[in-house]
C-alpha positions as CSV (number, residue, x, y, z in Angstrom):
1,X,2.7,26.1,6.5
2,X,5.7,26.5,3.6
3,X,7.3,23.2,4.4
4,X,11.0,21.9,2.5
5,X,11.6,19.2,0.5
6,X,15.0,18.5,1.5
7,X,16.2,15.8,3.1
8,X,17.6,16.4,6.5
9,X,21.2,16.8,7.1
10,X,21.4,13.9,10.0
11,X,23.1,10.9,10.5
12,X,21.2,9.3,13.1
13,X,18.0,9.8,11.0
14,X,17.2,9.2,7.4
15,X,14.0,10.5,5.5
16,X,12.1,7.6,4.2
17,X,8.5,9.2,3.1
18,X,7.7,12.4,1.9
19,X,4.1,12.5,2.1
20,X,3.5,12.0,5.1
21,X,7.2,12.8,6.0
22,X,8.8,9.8,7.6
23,X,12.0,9.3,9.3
24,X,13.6,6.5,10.7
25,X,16.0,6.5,13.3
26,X,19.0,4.2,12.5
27,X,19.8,3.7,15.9
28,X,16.2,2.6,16.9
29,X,15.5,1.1,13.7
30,X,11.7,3.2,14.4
31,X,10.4,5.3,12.2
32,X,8.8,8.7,13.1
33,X,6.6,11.5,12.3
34,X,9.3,14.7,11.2
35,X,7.0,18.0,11.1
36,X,8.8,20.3,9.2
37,X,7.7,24.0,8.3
38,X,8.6,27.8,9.9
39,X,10.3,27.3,13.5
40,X,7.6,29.3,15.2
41,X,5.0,27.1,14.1
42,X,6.9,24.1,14.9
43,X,7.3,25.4,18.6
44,X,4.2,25.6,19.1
45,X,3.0,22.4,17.8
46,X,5.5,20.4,19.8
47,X,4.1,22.6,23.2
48,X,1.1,21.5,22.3
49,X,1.7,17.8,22.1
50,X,3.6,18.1,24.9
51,X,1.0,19.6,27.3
52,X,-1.3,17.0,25.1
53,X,0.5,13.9,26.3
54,X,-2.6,12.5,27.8
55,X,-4.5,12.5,25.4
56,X,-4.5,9.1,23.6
57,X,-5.5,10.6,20.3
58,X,-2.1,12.5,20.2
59,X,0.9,11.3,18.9
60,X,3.7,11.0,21.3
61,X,6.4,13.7,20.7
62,X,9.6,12.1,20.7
63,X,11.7,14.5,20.7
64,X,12.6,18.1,19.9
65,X,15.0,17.5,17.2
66,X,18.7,18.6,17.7
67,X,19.2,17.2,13.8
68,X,16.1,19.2,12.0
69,X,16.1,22.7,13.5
70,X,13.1,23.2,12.4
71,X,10.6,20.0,13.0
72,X,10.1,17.6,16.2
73,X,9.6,14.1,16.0
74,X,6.2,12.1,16.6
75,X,5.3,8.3,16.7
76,X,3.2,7.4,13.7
77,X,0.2,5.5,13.8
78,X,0.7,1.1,14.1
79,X,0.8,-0.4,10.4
80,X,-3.0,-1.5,11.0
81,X,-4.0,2.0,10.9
82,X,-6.3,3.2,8.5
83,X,-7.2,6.9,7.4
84,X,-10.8,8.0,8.8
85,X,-12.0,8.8,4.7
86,X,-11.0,5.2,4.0
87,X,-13.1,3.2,7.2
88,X,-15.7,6.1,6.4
89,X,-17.9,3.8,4.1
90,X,-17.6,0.1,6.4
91,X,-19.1,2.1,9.6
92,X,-22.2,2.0,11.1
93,X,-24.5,4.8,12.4
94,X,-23.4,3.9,16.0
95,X,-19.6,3.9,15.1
96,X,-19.7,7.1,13.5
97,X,-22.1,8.9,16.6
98,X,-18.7,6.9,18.2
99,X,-15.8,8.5,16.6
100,X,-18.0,12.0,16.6
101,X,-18.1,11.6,19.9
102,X,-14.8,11.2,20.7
103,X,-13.9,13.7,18.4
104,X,-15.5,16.8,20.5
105,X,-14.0,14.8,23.7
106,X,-10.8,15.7,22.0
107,X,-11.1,18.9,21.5
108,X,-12.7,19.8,24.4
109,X,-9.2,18.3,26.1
110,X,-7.4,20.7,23.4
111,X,-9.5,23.7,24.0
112,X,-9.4,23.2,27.7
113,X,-5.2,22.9,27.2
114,X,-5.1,26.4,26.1
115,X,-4.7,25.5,22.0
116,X,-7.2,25.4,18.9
117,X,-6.0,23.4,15.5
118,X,-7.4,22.7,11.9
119,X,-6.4,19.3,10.6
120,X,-6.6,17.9,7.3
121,X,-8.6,14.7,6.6
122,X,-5.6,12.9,6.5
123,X,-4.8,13.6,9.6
124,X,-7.6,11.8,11.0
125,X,-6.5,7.9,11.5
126,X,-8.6,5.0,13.3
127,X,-7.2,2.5,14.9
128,X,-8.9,-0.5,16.7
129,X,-11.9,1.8,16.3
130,X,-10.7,4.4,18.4
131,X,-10.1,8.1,16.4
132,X,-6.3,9.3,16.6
133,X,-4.7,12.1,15.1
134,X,-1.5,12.4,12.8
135,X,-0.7,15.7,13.6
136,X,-2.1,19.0,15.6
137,X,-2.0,20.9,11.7
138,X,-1.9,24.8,11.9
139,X,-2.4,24.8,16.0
140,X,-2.4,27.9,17.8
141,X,-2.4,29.1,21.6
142,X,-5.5,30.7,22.7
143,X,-5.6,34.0,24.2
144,X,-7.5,34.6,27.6
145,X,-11.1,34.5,26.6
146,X,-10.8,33.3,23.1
147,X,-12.7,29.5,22.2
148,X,-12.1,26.9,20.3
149,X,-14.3,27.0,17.1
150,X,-15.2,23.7,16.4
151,X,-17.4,24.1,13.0
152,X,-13.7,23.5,10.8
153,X,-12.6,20.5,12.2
154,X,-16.6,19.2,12.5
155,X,-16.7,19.7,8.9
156,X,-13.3,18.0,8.1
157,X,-14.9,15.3,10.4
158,X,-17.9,15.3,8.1
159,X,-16.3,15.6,4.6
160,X,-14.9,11.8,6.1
161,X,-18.3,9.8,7.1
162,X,-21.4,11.8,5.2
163,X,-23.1,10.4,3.0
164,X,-22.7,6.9,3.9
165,X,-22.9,6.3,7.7
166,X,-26.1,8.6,7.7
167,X,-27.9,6.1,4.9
168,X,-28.0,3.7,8.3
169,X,-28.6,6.1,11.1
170,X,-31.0,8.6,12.7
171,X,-29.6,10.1,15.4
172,X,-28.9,13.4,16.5
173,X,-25.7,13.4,16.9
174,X,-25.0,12.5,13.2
175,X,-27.7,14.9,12.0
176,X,-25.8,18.1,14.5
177,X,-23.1,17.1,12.2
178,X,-24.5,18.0,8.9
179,X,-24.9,21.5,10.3
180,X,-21.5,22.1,10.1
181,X,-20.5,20.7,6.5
182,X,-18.8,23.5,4.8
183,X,-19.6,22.7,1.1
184,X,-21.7,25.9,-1.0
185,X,-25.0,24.1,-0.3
186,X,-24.8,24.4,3.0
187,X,-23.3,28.1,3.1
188,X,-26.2,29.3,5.4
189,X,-25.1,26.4,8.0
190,X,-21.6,28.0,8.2
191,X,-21.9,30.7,10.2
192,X,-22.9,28.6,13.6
193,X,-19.7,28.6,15.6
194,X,-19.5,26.2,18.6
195,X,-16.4,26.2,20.8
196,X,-15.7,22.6,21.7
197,X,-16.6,23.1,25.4
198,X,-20.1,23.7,23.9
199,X,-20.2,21.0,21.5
200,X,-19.6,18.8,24.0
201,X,-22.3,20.1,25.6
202,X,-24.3,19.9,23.1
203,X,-23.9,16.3,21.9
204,X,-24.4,14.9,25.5
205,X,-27.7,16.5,25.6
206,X,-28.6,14.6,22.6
207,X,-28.8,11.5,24.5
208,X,-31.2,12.6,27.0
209,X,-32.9,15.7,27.5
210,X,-32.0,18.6,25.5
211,X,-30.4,21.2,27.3
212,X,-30.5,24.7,27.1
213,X,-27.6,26.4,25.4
214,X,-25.6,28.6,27.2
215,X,-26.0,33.0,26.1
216,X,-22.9,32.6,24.3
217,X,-23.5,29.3,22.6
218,X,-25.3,31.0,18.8
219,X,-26.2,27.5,17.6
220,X,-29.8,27.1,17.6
221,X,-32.0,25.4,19.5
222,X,-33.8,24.1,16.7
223,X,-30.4,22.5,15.8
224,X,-31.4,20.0,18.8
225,X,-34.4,19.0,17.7
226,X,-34.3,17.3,14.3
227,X,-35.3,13.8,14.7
228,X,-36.6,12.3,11.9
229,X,-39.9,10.1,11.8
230,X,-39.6,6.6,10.5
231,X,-41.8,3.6,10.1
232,X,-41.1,0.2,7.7
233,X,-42.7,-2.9,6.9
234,X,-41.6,-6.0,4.7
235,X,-41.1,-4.2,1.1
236,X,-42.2,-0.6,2.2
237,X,-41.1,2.6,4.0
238,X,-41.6,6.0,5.1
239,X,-39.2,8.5,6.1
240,X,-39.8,11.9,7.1
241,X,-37.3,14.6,8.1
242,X,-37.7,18.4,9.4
243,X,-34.8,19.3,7.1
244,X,-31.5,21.9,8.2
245,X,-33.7,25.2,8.5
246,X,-36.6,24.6,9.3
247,X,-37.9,24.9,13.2
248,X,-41.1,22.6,12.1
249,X,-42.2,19.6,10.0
250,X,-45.3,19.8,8.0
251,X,-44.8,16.8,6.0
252,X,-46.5,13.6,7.1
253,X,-46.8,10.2,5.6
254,X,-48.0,6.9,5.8
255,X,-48.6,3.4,4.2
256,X,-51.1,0.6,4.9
257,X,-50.7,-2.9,3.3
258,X,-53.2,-5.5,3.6
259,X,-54.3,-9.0,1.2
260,X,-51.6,-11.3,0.5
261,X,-50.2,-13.2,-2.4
262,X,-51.1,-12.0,-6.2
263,X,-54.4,-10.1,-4.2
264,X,-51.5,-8.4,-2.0
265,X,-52.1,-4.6,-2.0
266,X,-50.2,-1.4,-0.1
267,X,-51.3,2.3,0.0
268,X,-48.8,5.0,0.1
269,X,-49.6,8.9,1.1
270,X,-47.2,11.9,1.7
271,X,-48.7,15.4,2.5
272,X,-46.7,19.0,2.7
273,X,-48.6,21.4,4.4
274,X,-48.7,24.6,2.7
275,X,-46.5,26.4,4.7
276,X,-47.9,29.7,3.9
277,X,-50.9,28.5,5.7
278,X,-51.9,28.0,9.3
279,X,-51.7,25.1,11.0
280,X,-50.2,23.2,8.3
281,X,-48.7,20.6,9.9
282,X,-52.3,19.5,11.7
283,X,-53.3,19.6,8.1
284,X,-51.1,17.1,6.5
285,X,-51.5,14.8,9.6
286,X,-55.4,15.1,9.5
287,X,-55.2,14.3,5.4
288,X,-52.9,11.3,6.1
289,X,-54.6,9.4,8.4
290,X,-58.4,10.6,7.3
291,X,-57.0,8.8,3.7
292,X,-55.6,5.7,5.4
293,X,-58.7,5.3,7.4
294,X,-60.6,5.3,4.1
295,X,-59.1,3.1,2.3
296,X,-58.7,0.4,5.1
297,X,-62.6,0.8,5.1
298,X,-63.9,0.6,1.6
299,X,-60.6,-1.5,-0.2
300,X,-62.4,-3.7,-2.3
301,X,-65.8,-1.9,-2.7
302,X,-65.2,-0.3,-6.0
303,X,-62.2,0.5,-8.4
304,X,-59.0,1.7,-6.7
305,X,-59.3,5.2,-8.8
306,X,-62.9,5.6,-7.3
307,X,-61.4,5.1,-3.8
308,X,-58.5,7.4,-3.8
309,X,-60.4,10.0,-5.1
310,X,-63.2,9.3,-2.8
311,X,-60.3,9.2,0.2
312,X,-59.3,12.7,-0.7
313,X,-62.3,14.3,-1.2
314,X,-63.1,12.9,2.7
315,X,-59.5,14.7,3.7
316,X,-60.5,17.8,2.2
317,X,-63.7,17.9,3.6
318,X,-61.5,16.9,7.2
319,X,-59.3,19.8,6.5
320,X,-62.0,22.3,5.8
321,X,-63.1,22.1,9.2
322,X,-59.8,22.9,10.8
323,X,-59.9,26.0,13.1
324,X,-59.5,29.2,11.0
325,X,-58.4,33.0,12.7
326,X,-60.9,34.6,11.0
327,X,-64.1,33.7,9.1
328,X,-62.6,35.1,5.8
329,X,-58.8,33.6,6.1
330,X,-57.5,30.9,4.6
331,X,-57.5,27.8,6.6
332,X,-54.9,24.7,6.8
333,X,-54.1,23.4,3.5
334,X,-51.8,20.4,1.9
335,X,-50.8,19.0,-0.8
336,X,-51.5,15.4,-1.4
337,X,-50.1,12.1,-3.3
338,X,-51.3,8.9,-2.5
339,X,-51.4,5.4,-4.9
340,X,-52.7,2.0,-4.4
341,X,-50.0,-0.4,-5.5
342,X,-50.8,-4.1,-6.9
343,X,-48.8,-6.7,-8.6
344,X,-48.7,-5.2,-11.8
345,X,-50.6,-2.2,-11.4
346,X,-50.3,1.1,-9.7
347,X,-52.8,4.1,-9.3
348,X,-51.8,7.4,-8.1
349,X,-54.1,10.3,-7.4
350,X,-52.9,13.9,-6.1
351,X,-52.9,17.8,-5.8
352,X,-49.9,20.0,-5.7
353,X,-46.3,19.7,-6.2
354,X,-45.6,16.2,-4.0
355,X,-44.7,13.5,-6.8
356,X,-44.7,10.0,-7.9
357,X,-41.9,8.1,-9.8
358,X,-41.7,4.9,-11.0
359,X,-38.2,3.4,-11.2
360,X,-37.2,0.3,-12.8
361,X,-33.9,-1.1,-14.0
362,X,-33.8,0.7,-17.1
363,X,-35.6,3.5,-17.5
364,X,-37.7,6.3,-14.3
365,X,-40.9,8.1,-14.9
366,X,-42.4,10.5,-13.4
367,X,-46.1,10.0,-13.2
368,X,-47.2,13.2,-11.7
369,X,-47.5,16.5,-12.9
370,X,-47.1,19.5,-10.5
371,X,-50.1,21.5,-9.6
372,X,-48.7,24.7,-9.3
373,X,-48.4,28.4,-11.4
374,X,-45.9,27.8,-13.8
375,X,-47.6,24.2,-14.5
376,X,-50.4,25.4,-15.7
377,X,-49.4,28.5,-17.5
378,X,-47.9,27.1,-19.5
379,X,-50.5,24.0,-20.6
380,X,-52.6,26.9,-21.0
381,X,-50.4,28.3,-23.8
382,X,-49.8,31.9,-22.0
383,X,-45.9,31.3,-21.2
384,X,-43.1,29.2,-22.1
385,X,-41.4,26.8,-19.9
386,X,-38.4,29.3,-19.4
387,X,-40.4,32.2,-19.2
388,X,-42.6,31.1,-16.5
389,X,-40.1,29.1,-14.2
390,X,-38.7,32.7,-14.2
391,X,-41.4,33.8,-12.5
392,X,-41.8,34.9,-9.4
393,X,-45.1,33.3,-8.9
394,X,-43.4,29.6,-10.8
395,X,-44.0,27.6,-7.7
396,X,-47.0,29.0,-6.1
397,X,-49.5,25.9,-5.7
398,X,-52.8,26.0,-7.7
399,X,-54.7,22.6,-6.5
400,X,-54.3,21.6,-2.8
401,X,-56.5,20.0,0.4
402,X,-58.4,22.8,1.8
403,X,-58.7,25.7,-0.6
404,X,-60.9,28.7,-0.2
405,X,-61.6,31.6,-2.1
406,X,-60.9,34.9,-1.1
407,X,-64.0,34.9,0.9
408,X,-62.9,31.9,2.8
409,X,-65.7,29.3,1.4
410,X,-64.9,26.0,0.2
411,X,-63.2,26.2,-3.5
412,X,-64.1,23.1,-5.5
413,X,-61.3,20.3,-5.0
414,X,-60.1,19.0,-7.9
415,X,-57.3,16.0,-7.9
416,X,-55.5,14.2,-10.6
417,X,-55.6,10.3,-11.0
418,X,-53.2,8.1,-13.3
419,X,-53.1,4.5,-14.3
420,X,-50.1,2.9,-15.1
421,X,-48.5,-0.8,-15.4
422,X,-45.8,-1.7,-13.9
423,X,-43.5,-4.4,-12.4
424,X,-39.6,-4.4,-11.4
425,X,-38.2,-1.9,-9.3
426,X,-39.8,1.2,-7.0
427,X,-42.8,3.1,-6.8
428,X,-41.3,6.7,-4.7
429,X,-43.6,9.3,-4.0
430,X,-41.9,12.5,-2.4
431,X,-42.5,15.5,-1.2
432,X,-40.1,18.5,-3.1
433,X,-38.2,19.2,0.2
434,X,-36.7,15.4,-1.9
435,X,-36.9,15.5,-5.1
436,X,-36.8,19.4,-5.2
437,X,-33.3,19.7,-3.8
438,X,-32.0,17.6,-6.9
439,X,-31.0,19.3,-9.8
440,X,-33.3,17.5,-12.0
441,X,-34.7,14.4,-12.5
442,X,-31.7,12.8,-13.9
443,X,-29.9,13.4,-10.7
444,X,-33.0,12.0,-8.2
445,X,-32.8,9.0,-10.7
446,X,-28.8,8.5,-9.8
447,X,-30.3,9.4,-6.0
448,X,-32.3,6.2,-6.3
449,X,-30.2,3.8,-8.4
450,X,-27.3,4.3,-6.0
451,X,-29.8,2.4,-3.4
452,X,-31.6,0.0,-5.7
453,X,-30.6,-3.1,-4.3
454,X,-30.9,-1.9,-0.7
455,X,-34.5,-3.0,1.6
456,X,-36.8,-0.4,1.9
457,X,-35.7,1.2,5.2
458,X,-32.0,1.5,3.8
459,X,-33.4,3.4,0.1
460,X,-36.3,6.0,2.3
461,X,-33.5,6.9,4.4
462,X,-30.9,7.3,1.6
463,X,-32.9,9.8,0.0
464,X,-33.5,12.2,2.9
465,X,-30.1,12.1,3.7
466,X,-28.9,13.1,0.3
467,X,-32.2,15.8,0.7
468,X,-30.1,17.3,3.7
469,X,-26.7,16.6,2.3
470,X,-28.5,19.0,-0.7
471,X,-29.3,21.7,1.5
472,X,-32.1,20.0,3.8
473,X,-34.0,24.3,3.6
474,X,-37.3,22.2,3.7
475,X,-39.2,19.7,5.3
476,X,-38.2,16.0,3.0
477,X,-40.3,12.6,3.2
478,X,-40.7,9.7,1.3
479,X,-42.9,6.8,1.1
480,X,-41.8,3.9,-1.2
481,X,-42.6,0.6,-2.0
482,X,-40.8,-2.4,-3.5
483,X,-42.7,-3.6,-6.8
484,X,-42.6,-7.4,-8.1
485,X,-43.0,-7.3,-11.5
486,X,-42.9,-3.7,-12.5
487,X,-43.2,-2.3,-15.9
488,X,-44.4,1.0,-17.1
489,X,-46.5,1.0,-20.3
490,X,-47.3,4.6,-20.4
491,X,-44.7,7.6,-20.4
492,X,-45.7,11.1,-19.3
């Protein structure tokens, strides 16, 4: 909208702002809202408001102006008003799902008055917790049969609360959100138009049963069922999350803790089934809790490296005898990180691409190496780094739970173990729908440190979130643990 940056020619009013632009009446002594741009679009901005007059998110319209030919006058928002992007970061989960909520509510009012609008994030105020808007920017009359598209003004709504009011929420509404955020990671999100009579919809079915979308609602019904799994206890967590695309989760973790004091000890596992196999989500499940079961049992019989790698070669074996098509196919496969955590000392065994870090206050490391193609052409001398991230078998995983040959018998399982001593800071082992969908490990560092002093629950959740804020185009868990005393002595 080409808008002037005159002052008006009045003598009742006087322009006191620009940005927003504010007038105040001398009269009155009130100040007020003067929209200013072409007359057309003016005329139907103040129609709108008009037949919007209800609505207590609208500003009132004052007046059509007899002193600005072109702009109408609006009541601004009370002094204690605050712009959404600046309350954004003091909300909770359940005041964002709030405001969401009442944002749809809102435009199912406009879209059911005949209009549609795109408003700028500035245009979004909250007062006394309650969303209002500035403005109706760049509004429009529908035409018979035409919707309002809600995926612009969702994502305005998002650019506003996401990250931080996720960090402390679950819930579907929230997570229906990050469908529509509009940034390039999220490009294949963008093309899922909603009219606001659907959204609405949609979002009340979220707290209840999930409903069945209307023929001409395109969003997905795998859109409606993204609920994370989450479990915590004092100094650990696990988070798993299906991710933005998706339809199932085969990533499954898990933590035990048991002793107490300097004999205190906690076990950590995350498996991602190999989706290329079947069943893989039974098979990260099965190697999850067959591991957990095992080391609840023999904790304490023999040296924590013996008793990981005797706990995955039991989940293998559990695995292998998942139901197969056919005699020669290959059966469910995972892959596998798990580490038993002490004061001062951590061991971590595993087989594929899921990782460990360790991160203290000064410095992370990575105490995994990936099991996959690129991996190990390289250490065998054949390629170089470049050459064989290039290609287009880089990521292809060489060492997993449940391998067969080509004949479909049993290939020999063999796992990776690591030592290390620690204390201060986290021990965060991830799946690479996590630490995958940072650019490198720099980045996942500055994922971590932004949630270092946070409990547990806060810093698992945190890092799916910024997974899906990423791109979320895979299944993303963590398991983590709070470490007394940490300090690595050994670098990779």
């Amino acid at each position: 909208m080409t808008t002037s940056t005159r002052a008006p020619k009045a003598t009742r009013f006087e322009l006191v702002s620009e940005d927003p632009a504010i007038v105040r009446d001398r009269e009155t002594q009130e100040f007020h809202l003067w929209l200013r741009g072409p007359s057309d679009e003016v005329a139907v901005e103040a129609a709108a408001l008009q037949s919007l007059a209800t609505i207590a998110a609208m500003p009132r319209l004052s007046e059509v102006s007899r002193h600005f030919p072109q702009g109408v006058l609006c009541e601004v928002p009370p002094r204690h008003a605050r712009r959404l992007r600046e309350v954004a970061r003091t909300l909770d989960g359940f005041s964002a799902e709030r405001l969401l909520r009442e944002l749809v509510v809102i435009a199912t009012q406009v879209e059911r008055a005949g209009y549609a609008f795109d408003p700028d994030l500035d245009d979004l105020w909250v007062v006394n917790g309650r969303l209002r808007f500035l403005r109706l920017r760049r509004v429009a009359r529908l035409t018979r049969g035409r919707r309002f598209d809600v995926g612009p003004l969702l994502a305005t709504f998002a650019e506003a609360v996401l990250p931080e009011p996720m960090i402390h929420a679950s819930t579907g509404a929230l997570r229906f959100l990050l469908t529509y955020r509009r940034p390039a990671e999220l490009a294949h999100a963008t093309d899922l138009l909603v009219s606001a009579d659907d959204a609405n919809q949609l979002l009340e079915g979220l707290s209840g049963s999930v409903p069945i979308p209307r023929s001409s609602t395109p969003l997905p019904v795998r859109s409606l069922k993204r609920f994370p799994s989450f479990a915590a206890a004092e100094g650990v967590a696990c988070f798993t999350d299906v991710g933005l695309v998706r339809r199932v989760n085969e990533d499954a973790v898990g933590a035990l803790t048991g002793g107490s004091g300097s004999k205190r000890w906690t076990a950590l596992v995350v498996c991602d089934g190999v989706s290329s196999s079947p069943r893989a989500a039974e098979a990260s499940k099965t190697a999850v809790h067959c591991i957990l079961e095992t080391v609840h049992t023999l904790e304490g019989a023999m040296p924590d490296r013996d008793l990981l790698e005797m706990a995955l070669s039991a989940a293998n074996d559990q695995v292998l005898t998942l139901p197969r098509r056919r005699p020669r196919d290959q059966g469910p496969a995972t892959t596998v990180v798990v580490a038993i955590v002490r004061p001062g000392r951590v061991v971590v065994t595993w087989a594929g691409d899921s990782r460990a870090y360790i991160c203290g206050p000064n410095a992370m490391h990575r105490l995994t190496r990936d099991h996959n193609w690129a991996t190990e052409i390289v250490a065998q001398g054949h390629m170089s780094h470049d050459e064989a991230r290039q290609h287009p078998h880089a990521h292809a995983i060489t060492r997993f739970l449940g391998g067969r040959d080509e004949d479909g018998v049993p290939a020999p399982f063999h796992p990776e173990t690591r030592e290390v001593d620690a204390k201060e800071g986290w021990l965060v082992l991830a799946t690479d729908g996590v630490w995958g969908l940072a650019p490198n490990d720099r980045v996942f560092e500055a994922w971590i440190r932004e949630g270092f002093q946070e409990d547990p629950s806060a810093l698992a959740k945190r890092l799916v979130h910024r997974a899906l804020l990423a791109g979320g185009d895979d299944n993303a868990s963590v398991a983590l643990v709070s470490l007394d005393d940490l300090a690595v002595t050994q670098k990779i």
